[in-house]
N, C-alpha and C positions, 0 to 999 in steps of 0.2 A: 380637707382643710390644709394648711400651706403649713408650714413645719414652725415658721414664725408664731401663727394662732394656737398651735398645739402645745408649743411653749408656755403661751401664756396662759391658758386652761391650765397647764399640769401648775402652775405656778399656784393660781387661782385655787386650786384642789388641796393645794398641799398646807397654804397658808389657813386654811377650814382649822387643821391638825396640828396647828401650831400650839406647844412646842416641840410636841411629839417629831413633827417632820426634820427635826434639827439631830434625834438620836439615829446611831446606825443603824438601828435592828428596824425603824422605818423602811428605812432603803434597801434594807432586806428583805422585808415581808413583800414591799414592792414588789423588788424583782420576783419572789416567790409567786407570786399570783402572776406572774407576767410567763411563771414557769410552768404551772398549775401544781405547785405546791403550796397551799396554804394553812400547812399545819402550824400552830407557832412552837416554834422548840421551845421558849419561854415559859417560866412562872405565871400564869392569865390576871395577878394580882400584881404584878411586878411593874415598875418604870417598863421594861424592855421588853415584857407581854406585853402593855396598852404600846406599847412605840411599834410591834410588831403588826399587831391587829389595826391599828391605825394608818400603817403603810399596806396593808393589804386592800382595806376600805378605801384607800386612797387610790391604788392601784382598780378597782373594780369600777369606782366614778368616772377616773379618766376614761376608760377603756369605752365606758357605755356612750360619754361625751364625742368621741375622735369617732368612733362610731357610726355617727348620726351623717 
């Protein structure tokens, strides 16, 4: 896919996880799975556990979509 497309997938991905995709520890957990670290250092009951585990989740969709 063209870097343009992939853009718009991840866009597509992340608006699923809204509002979660707006806190940092999303774009943490993101890059975490982009690192193959997907522990969440977080509380798993916490805003910043579900913003974690929802940037990870988000990171694992794209990955499988750019993928293809």
């Amino acid at each position: 896919m063209s870097k343009m497309t992939d853009r718009l997938v991840l866009d597509f991905i992340k608006r699923q996880y809204h509002p979660y995709d707006t806190h940092g520890e999303f774009t943490r957990g993101f890059a975490a799975f982009q690192d193959g670290n997907c522990r969440n250092p977080n509380e798993a009951d916490s805003v910043p556990g579900r913003a974690w585990d929802c940037g990870v989740a988000a990171a694992m969709r794209y990955s499988k979509a750019v993928a293809a």
